[in-house]
N, C-alpha and C positions, 0 to 999 in steps of 0.2 A: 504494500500500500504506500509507504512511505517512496519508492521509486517511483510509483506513478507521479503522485504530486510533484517530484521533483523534477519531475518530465515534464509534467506539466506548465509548475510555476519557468521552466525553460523556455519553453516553448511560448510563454505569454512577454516575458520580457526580450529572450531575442531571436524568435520566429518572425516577426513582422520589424525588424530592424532596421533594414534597408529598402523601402520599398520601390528608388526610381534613383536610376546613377544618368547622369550628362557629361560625357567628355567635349571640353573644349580642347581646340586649337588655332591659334592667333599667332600673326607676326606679332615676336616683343616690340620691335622699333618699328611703326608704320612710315614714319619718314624717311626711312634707308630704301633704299634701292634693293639691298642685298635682302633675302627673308631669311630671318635667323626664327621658327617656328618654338613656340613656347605650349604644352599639355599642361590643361589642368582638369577636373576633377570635381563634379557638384554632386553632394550628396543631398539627395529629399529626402524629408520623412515618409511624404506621401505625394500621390500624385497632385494631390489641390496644389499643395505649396511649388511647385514646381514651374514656377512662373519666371522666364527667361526675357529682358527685353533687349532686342538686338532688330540693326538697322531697323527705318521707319515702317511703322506698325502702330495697331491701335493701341493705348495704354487699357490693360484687358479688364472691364470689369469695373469700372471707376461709380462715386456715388453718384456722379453725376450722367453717367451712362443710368442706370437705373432711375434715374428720377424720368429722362428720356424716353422711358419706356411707359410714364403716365400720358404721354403724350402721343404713343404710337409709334414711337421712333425705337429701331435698334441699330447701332452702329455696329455694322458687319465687317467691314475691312476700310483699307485705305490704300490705293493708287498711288504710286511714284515715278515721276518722274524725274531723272537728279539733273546738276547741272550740269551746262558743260561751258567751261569757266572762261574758253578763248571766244565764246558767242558773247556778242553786246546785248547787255541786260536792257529786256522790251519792256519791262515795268520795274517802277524804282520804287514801289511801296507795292502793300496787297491787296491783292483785288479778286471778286469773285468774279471766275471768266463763263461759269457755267454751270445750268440749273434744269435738271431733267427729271421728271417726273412720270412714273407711271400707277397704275392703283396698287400696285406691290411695292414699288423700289421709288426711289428718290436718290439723284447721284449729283454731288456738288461738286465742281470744280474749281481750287483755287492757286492762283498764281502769289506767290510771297517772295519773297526777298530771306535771304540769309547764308550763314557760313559756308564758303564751297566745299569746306569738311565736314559738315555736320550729315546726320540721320535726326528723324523726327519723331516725335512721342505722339499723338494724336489723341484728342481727347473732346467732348462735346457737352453742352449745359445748357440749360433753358433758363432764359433771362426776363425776370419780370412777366413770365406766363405768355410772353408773345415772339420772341425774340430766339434761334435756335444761334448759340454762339458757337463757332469750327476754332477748337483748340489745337496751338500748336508748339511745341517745344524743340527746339533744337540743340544736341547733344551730339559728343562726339570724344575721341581721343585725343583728338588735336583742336585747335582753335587757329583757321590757317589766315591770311593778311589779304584775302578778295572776299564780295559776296557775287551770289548770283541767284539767279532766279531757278524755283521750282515749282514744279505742278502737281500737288496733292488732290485728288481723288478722294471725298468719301461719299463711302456706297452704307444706303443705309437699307431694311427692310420696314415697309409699314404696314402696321396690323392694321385690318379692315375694323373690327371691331370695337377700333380707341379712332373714328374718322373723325367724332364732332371734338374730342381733345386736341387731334392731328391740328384740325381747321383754327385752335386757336392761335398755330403760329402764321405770323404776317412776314414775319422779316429774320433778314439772315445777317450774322456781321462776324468778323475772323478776331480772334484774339481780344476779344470786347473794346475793339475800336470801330468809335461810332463811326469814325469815317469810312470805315469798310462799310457800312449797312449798307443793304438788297432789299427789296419787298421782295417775296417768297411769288413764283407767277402764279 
């Protein structure tokens, strides 16, 4: 009897111990020429926590995605386009280039300005009950000495069922600047 439980109480503390391993691999020095690769090694507990953010993507799961979703909106991905830093920059601030609507989907297109090294975090909020604001964060390894323009994409899904919510937003604006606001068509 006493073996069993020892089997047991084993089995409950390190039976489920590791439940999700992630190997990375990265240049150490991005700004070398030469690639000197560096392994490392992420341990989760579980698969929830196993939350990775790498190059532009949506930040997964935010309060403000969820509030989103009183609204009929779910933020499904995001579109990139990077820069490409010997083209002359066609807009010097952000602007939303584009606004497409179907009874399922909703995909906005917006042109910003920022670091020609950077990746984007992407993130979305409902302002004042009418206002759907396009978050965006720019990160990176490096911080390099030009900007240039790029084209984030986000594609959302809308629930049929939240439409008289949907209908309460009028207007779109990036980074809660009012000078970006859109009326929503």
């Amino acid at each position: 009897m006493l073996i069993r439980i020892t089997f047991l109480i084993f089995l409950a503390t390190n039976g489920f111990a590791q439940s999700d391993t992630v190997f990375i691999i990265s240049n150490k020095n991005e700004s070398s020429v030469d690639i000197d690769y560096l392994c490392d090694t992420l341990l989760f507990d579980s698969p929830q926590s196993r939350i990775l953010l790498y190059n532009t993507m949506v930040l997964p799961n935010t309060s403000n995605q969820q509030e989103a979703k009183n609204y009929g909106l779910t933020l499904d991905s995001i579109g990139f386009e990077s820069c490409k830093s010997r083209e002359i920059m066609k807009y010097s601030r952000d602007e939303i280039s584009l606004v497409e609507e179907t009874d399922d989907n909703l995909s906005i297109t917006i042109m910003i300005v920022g670091n020609c090294c950077h990746n984007f975090l992407c993130d979305i909020e409902i302002r004042d009950e009418s206002i759907l604001n396009l978050i965006y964060l720019g990160y990176g390894s490096m911080y390099c000495s030009c900007s240039c323009n790029f084209q984030l994409t986000y594609y959302f899904s809308k629930w049929k069922f939240m439409a008289l919510e949907y209908d309460r937003i009028k207007k779109i604006m990036i980074n809660g600047n009012l000078k970006t606001l859109k009326n929503r068509p």
